[in-house]
C-alpha positions in Angstrom: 13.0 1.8 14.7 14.1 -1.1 12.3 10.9 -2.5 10.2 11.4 -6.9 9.8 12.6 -8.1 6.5 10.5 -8.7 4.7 9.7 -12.6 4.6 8.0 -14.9 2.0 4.8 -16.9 3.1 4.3 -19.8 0.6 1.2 -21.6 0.1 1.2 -24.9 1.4 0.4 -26.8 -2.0 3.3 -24.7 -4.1 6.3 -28.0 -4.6 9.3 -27.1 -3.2 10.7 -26.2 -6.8 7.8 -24.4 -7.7 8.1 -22.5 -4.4 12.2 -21.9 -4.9 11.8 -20.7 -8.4 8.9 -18.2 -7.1 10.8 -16.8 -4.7 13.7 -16.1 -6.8 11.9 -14.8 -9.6 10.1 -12.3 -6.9 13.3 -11.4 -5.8 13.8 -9.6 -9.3 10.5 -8.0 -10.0 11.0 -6.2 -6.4 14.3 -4.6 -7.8 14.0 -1.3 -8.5 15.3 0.5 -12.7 13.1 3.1 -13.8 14.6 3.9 -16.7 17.4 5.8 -17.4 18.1 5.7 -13.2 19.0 1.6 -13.4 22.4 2.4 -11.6 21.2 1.5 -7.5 19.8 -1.8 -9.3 23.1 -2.5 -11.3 25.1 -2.3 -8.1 22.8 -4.7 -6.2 23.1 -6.8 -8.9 26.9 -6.4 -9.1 27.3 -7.5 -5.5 25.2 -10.7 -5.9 26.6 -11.2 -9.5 30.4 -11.4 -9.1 31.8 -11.2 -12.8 29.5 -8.6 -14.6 30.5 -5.3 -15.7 28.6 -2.4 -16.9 28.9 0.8 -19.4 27.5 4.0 -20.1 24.4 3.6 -20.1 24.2 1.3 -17.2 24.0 -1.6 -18.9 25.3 -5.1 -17.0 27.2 -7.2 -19.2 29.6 -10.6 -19.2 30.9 -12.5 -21.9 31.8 -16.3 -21.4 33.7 -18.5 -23.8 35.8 -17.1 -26.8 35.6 -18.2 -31.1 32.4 -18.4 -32.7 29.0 -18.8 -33.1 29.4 -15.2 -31.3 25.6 -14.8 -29.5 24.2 -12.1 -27.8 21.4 -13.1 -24.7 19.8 -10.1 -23.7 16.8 -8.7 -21.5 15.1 -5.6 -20.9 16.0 -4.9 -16.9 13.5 -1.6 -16.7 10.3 -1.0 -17.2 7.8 2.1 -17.8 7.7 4.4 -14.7 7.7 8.0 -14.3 9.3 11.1 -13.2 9.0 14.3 -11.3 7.6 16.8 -13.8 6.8 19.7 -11.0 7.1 20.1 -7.9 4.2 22.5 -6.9 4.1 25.1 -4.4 1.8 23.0 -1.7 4.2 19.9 -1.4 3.0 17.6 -4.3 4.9 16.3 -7.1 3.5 15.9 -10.8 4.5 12.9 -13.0 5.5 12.4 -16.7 5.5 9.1 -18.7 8.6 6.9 -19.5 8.1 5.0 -22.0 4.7 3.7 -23.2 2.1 2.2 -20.9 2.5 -1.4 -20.4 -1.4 -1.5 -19.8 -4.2 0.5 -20.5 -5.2 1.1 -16.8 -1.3 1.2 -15.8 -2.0 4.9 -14.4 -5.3 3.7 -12.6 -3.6 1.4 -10.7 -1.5 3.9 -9.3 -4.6 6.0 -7.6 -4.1 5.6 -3.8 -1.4 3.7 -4.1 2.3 3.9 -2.3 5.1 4.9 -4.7 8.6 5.7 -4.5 11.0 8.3 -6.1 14.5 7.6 -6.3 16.5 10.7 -5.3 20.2 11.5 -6.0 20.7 10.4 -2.2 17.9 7.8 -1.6 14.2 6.5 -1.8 11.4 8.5 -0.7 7.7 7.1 -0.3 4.9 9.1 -1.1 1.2 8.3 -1.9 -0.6 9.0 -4.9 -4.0 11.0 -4.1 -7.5 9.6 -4.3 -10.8 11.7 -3.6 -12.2 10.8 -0.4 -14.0 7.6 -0.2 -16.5 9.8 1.7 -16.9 12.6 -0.6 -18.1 9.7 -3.2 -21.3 11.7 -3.8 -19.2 14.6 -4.9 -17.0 12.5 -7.6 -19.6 10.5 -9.7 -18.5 12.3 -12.7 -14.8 11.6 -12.4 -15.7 7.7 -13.9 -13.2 7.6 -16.8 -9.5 5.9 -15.8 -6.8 8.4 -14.7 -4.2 9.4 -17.3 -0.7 10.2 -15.7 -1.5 14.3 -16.1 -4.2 13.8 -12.7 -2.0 12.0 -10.7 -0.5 13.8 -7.3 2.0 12.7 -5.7 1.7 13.3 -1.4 5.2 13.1 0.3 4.0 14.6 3.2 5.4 17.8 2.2 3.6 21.3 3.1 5.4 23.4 0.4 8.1 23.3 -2.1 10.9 23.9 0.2 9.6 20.7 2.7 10.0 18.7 -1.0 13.6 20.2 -1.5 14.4 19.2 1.8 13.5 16.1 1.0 16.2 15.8 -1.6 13.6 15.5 -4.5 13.8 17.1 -7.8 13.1 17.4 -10.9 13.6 14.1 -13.4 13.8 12.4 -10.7 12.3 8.4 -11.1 9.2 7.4 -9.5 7.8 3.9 -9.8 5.4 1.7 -7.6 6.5 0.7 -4.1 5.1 -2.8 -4.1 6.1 -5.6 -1.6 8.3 -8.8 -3.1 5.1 -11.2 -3.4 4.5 -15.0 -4.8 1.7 -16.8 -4.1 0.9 -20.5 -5.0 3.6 -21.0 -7.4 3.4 -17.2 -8.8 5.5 -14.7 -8.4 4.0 -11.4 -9.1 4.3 -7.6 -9.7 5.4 -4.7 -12.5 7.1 -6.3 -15.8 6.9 -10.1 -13.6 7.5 -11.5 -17.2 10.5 -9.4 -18.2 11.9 -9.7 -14.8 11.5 -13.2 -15.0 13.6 -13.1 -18.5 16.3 -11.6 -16.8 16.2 -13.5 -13.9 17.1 -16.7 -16.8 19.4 -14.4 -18.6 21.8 -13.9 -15.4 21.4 -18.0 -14.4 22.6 -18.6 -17.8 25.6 -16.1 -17.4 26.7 -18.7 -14.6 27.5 -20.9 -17.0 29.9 -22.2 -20.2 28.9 -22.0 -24.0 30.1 -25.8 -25.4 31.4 -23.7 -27.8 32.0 -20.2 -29.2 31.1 -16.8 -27.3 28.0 -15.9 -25.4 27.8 -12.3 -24.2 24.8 -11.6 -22.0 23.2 -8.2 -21.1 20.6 -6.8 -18.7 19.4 -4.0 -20.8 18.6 -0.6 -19.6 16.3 1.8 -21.2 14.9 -0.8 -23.2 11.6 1.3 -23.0 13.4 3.7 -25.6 13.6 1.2 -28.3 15.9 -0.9 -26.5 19.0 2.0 -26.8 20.8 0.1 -24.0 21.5 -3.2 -26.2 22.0 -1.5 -29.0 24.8 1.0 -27.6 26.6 -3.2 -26.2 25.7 -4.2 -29.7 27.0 -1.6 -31.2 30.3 -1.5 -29.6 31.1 -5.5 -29.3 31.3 -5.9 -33.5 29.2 -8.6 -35.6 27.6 -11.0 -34.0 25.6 -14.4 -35.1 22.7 -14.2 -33.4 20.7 -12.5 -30.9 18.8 -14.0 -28.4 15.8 -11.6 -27.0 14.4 -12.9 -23.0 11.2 -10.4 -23.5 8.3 -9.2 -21.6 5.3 -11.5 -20.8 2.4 -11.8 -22.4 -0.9 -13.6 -22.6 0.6 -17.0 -24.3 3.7 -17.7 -24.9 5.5 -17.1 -28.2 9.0 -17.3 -30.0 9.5 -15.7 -32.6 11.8 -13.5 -34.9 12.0 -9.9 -33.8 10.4 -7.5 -36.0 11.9 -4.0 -36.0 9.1 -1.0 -36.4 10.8 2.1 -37.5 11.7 3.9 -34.1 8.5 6.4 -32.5 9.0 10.1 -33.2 12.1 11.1 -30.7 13.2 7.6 -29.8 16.2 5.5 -31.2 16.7 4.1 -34.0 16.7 0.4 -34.5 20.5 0.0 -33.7 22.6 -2.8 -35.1 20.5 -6.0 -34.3 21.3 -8.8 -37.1 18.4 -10.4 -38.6 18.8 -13.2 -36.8 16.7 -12.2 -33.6 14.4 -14.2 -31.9 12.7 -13.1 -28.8 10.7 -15.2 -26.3 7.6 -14.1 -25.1 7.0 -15.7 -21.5 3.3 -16.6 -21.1 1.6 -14.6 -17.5 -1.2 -13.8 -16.0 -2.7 -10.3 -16.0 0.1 -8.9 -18.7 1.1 -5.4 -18.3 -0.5 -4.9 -14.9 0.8 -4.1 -11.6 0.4 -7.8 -10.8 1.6 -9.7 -13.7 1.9 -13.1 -12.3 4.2 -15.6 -13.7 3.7 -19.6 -12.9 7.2 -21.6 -11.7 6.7 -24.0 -15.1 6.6 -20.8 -17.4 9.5 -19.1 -15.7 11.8 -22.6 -15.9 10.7 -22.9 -19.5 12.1 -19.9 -20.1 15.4 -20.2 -18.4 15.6 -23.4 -20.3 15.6 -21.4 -23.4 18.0 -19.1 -22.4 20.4 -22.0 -21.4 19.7 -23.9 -24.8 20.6 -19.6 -26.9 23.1 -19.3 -24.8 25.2 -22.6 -25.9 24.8 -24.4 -23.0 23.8 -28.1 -22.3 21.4 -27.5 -19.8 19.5 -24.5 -17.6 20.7 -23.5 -14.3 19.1 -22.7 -11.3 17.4 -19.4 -11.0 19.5 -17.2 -8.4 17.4 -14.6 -6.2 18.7 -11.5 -5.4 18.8 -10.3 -1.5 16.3 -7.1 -1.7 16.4 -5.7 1.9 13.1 -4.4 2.2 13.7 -3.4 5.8 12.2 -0.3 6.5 14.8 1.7 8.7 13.5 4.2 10.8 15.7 6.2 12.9 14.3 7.5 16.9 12.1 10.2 16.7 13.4 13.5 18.3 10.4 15.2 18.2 8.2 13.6 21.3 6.2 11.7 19.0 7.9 8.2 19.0 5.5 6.6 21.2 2.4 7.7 19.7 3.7 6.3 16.2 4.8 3.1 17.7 1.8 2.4 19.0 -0.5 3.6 16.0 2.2 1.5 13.8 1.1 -1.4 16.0 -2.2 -1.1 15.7 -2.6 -0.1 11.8 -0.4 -3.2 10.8 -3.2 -5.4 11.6 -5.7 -6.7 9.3 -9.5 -6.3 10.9 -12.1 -5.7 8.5 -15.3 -5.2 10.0 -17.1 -8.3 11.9 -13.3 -9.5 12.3 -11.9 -7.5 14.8 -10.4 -9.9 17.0 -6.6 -8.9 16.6 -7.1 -5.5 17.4 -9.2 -5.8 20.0 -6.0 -8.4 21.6 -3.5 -5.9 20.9 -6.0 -2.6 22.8 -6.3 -5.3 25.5 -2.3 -5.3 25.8 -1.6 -1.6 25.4 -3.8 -0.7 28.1 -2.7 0.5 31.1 -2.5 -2.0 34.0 -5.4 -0.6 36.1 -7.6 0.0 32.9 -6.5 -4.0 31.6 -7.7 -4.8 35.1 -10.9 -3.4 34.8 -11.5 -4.2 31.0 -14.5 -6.0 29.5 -15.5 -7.4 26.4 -19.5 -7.2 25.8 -21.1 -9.8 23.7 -20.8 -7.7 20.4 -16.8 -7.4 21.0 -16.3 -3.9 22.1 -14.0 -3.6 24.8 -15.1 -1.3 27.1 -13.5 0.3 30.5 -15.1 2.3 33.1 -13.8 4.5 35.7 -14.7 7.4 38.0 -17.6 8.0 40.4 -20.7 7.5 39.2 -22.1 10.7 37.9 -21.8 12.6 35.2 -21.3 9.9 33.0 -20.0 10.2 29.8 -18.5 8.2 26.9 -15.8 8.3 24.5 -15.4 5.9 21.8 -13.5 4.7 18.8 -13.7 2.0 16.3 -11.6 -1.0 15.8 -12.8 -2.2 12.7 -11.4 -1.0 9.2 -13.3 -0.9 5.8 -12.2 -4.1 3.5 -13.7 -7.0 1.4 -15.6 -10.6 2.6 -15.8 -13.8 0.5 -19.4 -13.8 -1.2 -18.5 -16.9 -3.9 -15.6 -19.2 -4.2 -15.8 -19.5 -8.2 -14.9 -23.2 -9.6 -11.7 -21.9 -10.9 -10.8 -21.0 -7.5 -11.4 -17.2 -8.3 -13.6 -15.9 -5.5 -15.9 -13.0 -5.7 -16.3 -10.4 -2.9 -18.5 -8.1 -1.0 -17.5 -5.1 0.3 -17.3 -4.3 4.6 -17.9 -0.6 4.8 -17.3 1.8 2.0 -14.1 0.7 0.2 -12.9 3.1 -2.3 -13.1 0.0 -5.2 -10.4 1.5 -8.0 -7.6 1.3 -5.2 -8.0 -2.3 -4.6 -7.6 -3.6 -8.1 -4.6 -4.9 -9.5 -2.8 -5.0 -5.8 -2.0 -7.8 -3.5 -4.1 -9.4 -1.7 -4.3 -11.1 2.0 -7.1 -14.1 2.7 -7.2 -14.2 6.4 -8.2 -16.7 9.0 -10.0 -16.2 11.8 -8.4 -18.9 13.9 -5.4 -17.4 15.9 -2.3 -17.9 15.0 -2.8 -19.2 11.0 -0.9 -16.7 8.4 -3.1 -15.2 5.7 -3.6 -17.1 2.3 -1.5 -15.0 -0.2 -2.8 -13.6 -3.4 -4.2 -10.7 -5.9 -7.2 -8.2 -6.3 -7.5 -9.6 -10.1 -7.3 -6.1 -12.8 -9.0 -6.7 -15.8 -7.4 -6.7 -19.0 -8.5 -3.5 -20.1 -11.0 -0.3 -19.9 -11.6 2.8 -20.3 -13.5 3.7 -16.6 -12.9 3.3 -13.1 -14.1 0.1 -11.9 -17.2 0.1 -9.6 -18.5 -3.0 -8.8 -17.6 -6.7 -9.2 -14.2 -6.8 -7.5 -12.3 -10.8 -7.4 -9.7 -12.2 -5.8 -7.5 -15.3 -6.8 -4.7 -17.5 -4.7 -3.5 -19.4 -7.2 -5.4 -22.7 -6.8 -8.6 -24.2 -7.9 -11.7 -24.3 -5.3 -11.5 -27.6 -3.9 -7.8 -27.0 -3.1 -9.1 -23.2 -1.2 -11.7 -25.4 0.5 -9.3 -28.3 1.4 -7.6 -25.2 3.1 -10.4 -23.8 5.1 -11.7 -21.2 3.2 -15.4 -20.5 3.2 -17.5 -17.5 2.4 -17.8 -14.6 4.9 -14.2 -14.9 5.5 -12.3 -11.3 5.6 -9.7 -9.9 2.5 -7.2 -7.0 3.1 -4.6 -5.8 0.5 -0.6 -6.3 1.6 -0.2 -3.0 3.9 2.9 -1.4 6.1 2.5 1.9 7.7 4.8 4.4 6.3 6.5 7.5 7.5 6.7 10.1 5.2 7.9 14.0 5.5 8.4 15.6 8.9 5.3 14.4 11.2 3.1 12.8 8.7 2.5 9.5 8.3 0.6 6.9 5.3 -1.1 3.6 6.5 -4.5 2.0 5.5 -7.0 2.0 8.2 -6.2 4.8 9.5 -9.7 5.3 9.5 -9.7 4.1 12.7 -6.6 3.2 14.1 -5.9 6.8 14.6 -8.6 6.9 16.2 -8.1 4.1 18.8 -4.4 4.9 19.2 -5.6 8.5 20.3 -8.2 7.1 22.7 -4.9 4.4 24.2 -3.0 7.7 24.4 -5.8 9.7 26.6 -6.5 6.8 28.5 -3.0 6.3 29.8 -2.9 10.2 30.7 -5.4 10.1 32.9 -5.3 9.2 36.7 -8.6 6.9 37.7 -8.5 8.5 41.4 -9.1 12.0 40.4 -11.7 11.8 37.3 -14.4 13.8 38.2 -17.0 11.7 36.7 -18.1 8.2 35.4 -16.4 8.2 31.9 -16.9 4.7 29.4 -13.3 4.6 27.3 -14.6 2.5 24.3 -13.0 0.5 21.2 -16.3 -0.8 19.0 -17.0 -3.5 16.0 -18.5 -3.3 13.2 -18.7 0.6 13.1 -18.0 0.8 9.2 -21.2 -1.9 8.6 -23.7 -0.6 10.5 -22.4 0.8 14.3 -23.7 -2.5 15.3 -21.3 -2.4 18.5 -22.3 1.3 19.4 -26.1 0.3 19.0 -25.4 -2.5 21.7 -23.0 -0.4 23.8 -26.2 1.9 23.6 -28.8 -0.4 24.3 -26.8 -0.9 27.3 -26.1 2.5 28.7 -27.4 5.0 26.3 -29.9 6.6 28.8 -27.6 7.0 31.6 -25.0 9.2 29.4 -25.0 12.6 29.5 -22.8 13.1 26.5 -20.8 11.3 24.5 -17.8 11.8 22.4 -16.8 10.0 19.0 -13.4 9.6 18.1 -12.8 9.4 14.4 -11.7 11.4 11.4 -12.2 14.6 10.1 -12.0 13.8 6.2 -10.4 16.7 4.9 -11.1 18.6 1.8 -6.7 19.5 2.3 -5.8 17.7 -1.2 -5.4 19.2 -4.2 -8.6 17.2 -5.5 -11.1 18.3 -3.5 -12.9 21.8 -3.0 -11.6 23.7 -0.2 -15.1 25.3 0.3 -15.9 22.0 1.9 -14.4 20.1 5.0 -11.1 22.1 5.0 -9.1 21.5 7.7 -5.2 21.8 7.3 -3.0 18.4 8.8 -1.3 20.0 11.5 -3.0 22.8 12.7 -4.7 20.1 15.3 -7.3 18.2 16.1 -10.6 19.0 14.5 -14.1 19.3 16.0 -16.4 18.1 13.8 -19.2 20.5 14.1 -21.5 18.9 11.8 -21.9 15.4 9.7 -24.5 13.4 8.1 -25.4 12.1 11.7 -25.1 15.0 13.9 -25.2 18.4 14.7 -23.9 19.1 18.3 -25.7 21.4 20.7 -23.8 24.6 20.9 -23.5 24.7 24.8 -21.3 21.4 23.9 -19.0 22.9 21.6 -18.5 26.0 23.7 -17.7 23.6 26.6 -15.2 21.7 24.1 -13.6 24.7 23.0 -13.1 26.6 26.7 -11.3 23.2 27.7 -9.0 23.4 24.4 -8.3 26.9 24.8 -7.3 26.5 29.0 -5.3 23.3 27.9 -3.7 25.2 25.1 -5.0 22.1 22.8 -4.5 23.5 18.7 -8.0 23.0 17.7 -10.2 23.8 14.2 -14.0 23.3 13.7 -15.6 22.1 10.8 -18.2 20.3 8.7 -17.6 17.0 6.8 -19.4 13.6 5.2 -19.9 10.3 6.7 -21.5 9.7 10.8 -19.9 8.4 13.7 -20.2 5.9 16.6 -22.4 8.0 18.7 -25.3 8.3 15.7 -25.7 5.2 17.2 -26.3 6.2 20.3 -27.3 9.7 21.1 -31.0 8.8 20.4 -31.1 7.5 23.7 -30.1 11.2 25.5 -26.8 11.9 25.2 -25.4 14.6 22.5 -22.7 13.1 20.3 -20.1 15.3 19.2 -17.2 14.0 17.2 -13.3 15.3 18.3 -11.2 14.1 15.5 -8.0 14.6 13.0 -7.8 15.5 9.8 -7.4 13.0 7.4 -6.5 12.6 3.3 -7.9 9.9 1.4 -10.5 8.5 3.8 -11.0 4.4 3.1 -8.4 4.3 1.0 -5.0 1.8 1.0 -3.3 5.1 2.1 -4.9 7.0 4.2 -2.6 10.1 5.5 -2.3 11.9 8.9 -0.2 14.1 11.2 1.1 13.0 14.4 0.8 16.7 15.7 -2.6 16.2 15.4 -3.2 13.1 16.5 -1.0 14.4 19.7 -3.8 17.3 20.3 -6.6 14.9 19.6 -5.2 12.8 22.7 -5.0 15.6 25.3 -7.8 16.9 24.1 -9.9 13.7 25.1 -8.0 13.4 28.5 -8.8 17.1 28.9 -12.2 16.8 28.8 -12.4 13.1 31.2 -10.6 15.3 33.6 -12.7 18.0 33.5 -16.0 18.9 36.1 -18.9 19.6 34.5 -20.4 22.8 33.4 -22.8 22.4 36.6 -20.0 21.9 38.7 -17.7 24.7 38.0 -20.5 26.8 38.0 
C-alpha cells in the first residue's frame, strides 16, 4: 500500500511569490539531520544540488570563484534532537539530549507526538507516550513540563528483541516526524529559521562572486559549538570574512558573532576570524516545533546571503523534493483489509457535531444489502436493521472524534477554541493545525495550535489557533465560530500488528462494527439486531439518547463498541485497567456508566470461548454509547480493544485485537438467545 505524496494546500490570499518561497523554504525544514547522523540529508541534498561536496564530518561544501576577498557563507543544517539512550526490556526506547534545547517546552511538545529514529538501515515511527486522557483524574499532579528523562518512546514493540528486529539501537537519532507545512505565506516547523538560512545559503551557491572566492557550507553538528564549520574552516586556510545564515529569532538582527568560551565537553571556538557577522532571521514562535517564518523575512535573508556572498543580486530559493510517501508493503498476515479500511476511516477529520465525512465514507463501506437498507435519523446516526423481529438487540459505535471548535475569532486573526470531548490539551500545542469546512468538497484552512513562548507547566486551558491572516481576511473566507479544528494526522503502522492514528477512539471502533457487519448473513440472524454508527458521543451521547428515545424500550440488550483504555504503558499503574494489546478484545466489565449483569457476561464469554474469540475482562474510566440508553431496559455492556493514549494525537492499537473484537460482535448477532438454546 503506497501513502500519496504529500501535497501543499496554499491559502488563497498568500501571492504567488509568497506562496513559491513558502513552499521551498518548507521543503527544507521537512529534511531530516539530527546531529551527528546529517549523512541521508547530505545525499538528498547532493542529488538536488549538483556541484557540492562533503567531508568528514558530513559537512556540504562548494567554493565558486578564485583570488580574494576569500569569504566563507555558512549555516547550521541540524538542529537539537535526540537519541536512543535504552532500549528497555518491554519495547520502549529512552532518549538523551543533543545539544541544548532550542525552547523551554521543546520536550513538552514532544508528549503524544509521532517521532522518528533514524536506523543504520532506515526510519522508523514511533510515538511518544501520554497518560490517558481518561485517566486525567489520576495525573493532576504530573503539572510541571516534561524534561527529556520522562519521555517513552512506543514503536510498537513488545520486548527488546521486537526493537532489535526493528533495526534500532543504541545512539541511534530520533527527532520529530512532522509533515512539510506552510500556511498563508509561512512556512513552519523545527529550526524554520535556520532551515530557512540554509535554504539562502545553497540559492546563493548557484551563483558567481563579481569577484574573489566564496566558499559556502551547510554545517553539521552546529549544536556542538558549530564543530562542523570549524573542521571546513580549519582546513581551507585564512579567510576574510565569515558570513553566519543563523537560527531565527524573535526580531531580526545582524550582528558580529560573539564567541563564548566553549560548554564543559564541547569544542572549542575553532578558527573563525573576527570578522563574523551572523544574521538572525526574525519568526514566529522561535525555538518551537512550529517556528514560522514569513516569505518577506525568508527573501530578506537570501538577499543578504547574495549581497556576503559577492553577488549582485539573490537568487531564487530552490526546494528540495522530500518524498513523504509513506510506503507500505501488502500485509501477509490476514490483516490488510481491516487496516485499509480503519486507515480510511481514521484519516478523516470529524470532531464531534461534525460527523458528516465519516458518516459518507460508513455509508460506502457497507455492504450492498446493509447500504440498501441504511438510514440516517435526524441526529445523524446511521443506523441498519436486520433480522426478525425479536430479540432485538443493538450494537453501536461512534463516529465522532474528540477535537477543538472556534469560540472567538481574535482581531488579529488569532482565534480562540473550545474543546469537543475531552482533548488531552498539552498534545495539541505547538502542532499543526487544520480549520475545516463543513461544505463538501472545500480543503481545510491550514495553520498552527500557537505554543507559548515559555513555561514551566503543562498547559491546561486557553488553547489558540492562527492561519496566518487577520480576521476580516478569515471571515472574508467563511470562517465563523462553531466551526471544527483537527491537528495535521496520517495513520501510521508501526511494529508487527500495531498501528498509531488519532481518533482511534472511535474509528476502531466503527471499523470493527463495518467488519462484523459484512460477516454476517441477514437471512439467518436469529434476531432483530440495530448495527449503529452515532454523533456526538464524546459531547454528550446526544445521538445514543435519540437512537434511545427511539427504540430504547424495545431492546433487550445492547452492546457498545469502544475502547478499553489500557493501563499497558509504562506511565500508568498496572493495578488499574490492564489489559495487554494483543491478547484480544476486551470486555469491559465495569466503567463510570455501567456495570453489566453477570448472566450477560457469562453469555458473552460462552460465545467467545465456542468461537475461539481471544478475550480479557476488565475495569476502566470513561462511559459508553449505551449509558445513554440502557435506562430505558436494555443492559449495556461494552466489547472493546485495548488502547494506549486514549484522546490523544496518537492513539495506539493492535490489529489482532481489533480482528477478535469483529468476530466477536458477529458472534454474538448470530447467536440465539439464552431462552432459545435453552
Amino acid at each position: 500500500m503506497r501513502r500519496g505524496l504529500f501535497v501543499p494546500i496554499l491559502a488563497a490570499l498568500s501571492s504567488p511569490l509568497s506562496a513559491q518561497t513558502s513552499i521551498a523554504v518548507s521543503s527544507w525544514i521537512r529534511l531530516d539531520a539530527p546531529p551527528g547522523n546529517e549523512a541521508t540529508t547530505a545525499a538528498t541534498l547532493m542529488r538536488a544540488l549538483p556541484g557540492w561536496r562533503t567531508d568528514q564530518w558530513g559537512n556540504l561544501v562548494r567554493t565558486v570563484g578564485t583570488g580574494t576577498p576569500r569569504r566563507v557563507v555558512a549555516c547550521g543544517l541540524d538542529y537539537s534532537a535526540f537519541v536512543v539512550s535504552r532500549i528497555t526490556e518491554t519495547g520502549y526506547l529512552r532518549l538523551r539530549r543533543t545539544g541544548v534545547p532550542s525552547h523551554p517546552l521543546w520536550n513538552q511538545f514532544q508528549e503524544a507526538q509521532r517521532v522518528a529514529i533514524r536506523t543504520a538501515t532506515g526510519r522508523v515511527i514511533g510515538v511518544v507516550a501520554v497518560p490517558n486522557g481518561h485517566f486525567a483524574t489520576l495525573h493532576v499532579a504530573d503539572s510541571l513540563a516534561l524534561t527529556a528523562d520522562q519521555l517513552w518512546v512506543d514503536v510498537g514493540a513488545s520486548s527488546g528483541a521486537d526493537v532489535a528486529g526493528l533495526g534500532i539501537a543504541l545512539l541511534d537519532p530520533v527527532f520529530p516526524d512532522r509533515p512539510q507545512w506552510d500556511f498563508g505565506a509561512y512556512a513552519t516547523g523545527p529550526a524554520a529559521g535556520a532551515r530557512a538560512s540554509c535554504a539562502a545559503v545553497a540559492a546563493a551557491a548557484a551563483g558567481t562572486p563579481s569577484s574573489g572566492e566564496t566558499t559556502f557550507v551547510l554545517s553539521t553538528q552546529s549544536v556542538f559549538n558549530w564543530v562542523g564549520l570549524s573542521a571546513v574552516l580549519a582546513r581551507i586556510g585564512p579567510v576574510d570574512r565569515v558570513a553566519l545564515a543563523g537560527a531565527g529569532q524573535a526580531s531580526r538582527t545582524v550582528s558580529q558573532l560573539v564567541r563564548p568560551a566553549a560548554p564543559p565537553g564541547q569544542a572549542p571556538a575553532g578558527p573563525f576570524p573576527s570578522a563574523t557577522v551572523v544574521f538572525r532571521p526574525a519568526v514566529r514562535w522561535a525555538g518551537s516545533t512550529v517556528e514560522s517564518i514569513d516569505s518577506t523575512e525568508a527573501v530578506a535573508l537570501r538577499d543578504w546571503v547574495a549581497d556576503a556572498a559577492g553577488l549582485s543580486q539573490g537568487l531564487p530559493l530552490i526546494a528540495i523534493p522530500v518524498d513523504t510517501a509513506r510506503r507500505l508493503p501488502a500485509r501477509a498476515d490476514g490483516f490488510g483489509p481491516l487496516e485499509r479500511q480503519f486507515f480510511a476511516l481514521a484519516d478523516l477529520a470529524a470532531v464531534s457535531g461534525h460527523e458528516r465525512p465519516v458518516r459518507d465514507a460508513v455509508l460506502a463501506a457497507l455492504p450492498r444489502w446493509a447500504r440498501e437498507r441504511a438510514q440516517i435519523d435526524s441526529t445523524g446516526n446511521v443506523i441498519v436493521a436486520a433480522g426478525p423481529d425479536r430479540d432485538p438487540m443493538a450494537v453501536i459505535a461512534h463516529m465522532d472524534e474528540v477535537g477543538w471548535e472556534i469560540e472567538r475569532i481574535l482581531p488579529d486573526g488569532q482565534v480562540t477554541l473550545k474543546p469537543r470531548g475531552g482533548p488531552v490539551t498539552p498534545s495539541w500545542e505547538g502542532v499543526p493545525a487544520l480549520l475545516h469546512f463543513d461544505e463538501t468538497g472545500r480543503a481545510p484552512l491550514r495553520g498552527v495550535f500557537v505554543p507559548r513562548d515559555s513555561g514551566r507547566i503543562k498547559l491546561r486551558t486557553g488553547l489558540q489557533a492562527w492561519f496566518g491572516m487577520d480576521s476580516a481576511q478569515l471571515v472574508s473566507r467563511g470562517v465563523r465560530p462553531g466551526m471544527s479544528l483537527t491537528a495535521y494526522k496520517r495513520t501510521e503502522r508501526l511494529a508487527g500488528t500495531r498501528v498509531t492514528a488519532r481518533g482511534s477512539d472511535d474509528r476502531t471502533g466503527s471499523t470493527a462494527l463495518l467488519a462484523a457487519i459484512a460477516a454476517v448473513d441477514p437471512g439467518r440472524l436469529p434476531r432483530r439486531v440495530y448495527f449503529v454508527w452515532s454523533v456526538e458521543e464524546e459531547s454528550g451521547l446526544s445521538g445514543a439518547r435519540a437512537f434511545g428515545d427511539r427504540v430504547g424500550r424495545t431492546l433487550d440488550r445492547v452492546y457498545s463498541i469502544d475502547t478499553f483504555v489500557s493501563s499497558d504503558t509504562p506511565l500508568e499503574s498496572p493495578h488499574f485497567a490492564l489489559a495487554p494489546l494483543g491478547a484480544g478484545a476486551v470486555l469491559r466489565g465495569l466503567d463510570d456508566g455501567s456495570l453489566p449483569p453477570r448472566a450477560e457476561r457469562d453469555r458473552i464469554v460462552r460465545v467467545a470461548r465456542a468461537n475461539r474469540i481471544p478475550l480479557q475482562i476488565g475495569t476502566t474510566r470513561g462511559g459508553t454509547d449505551g449509558s445513554a440508553i440502557s435506562g430505558w431496559g436494555p443492559p449495556n455492556t461494552g466489547l472493546s480493544w485495548p488502547g494506549r493514549y486514549s484522546h490523544g494525537p496518537a492513539e495506539v492499537l493492535d490489529l489482532k485485537d481489533v480482528e477478535a473484537l469483529s468476530r466477536l460482535v458477529a458472534a454474538l448477532a448470530m447467536t440465539p438467545s439464552v431462552a432459545r438454546q435453552d
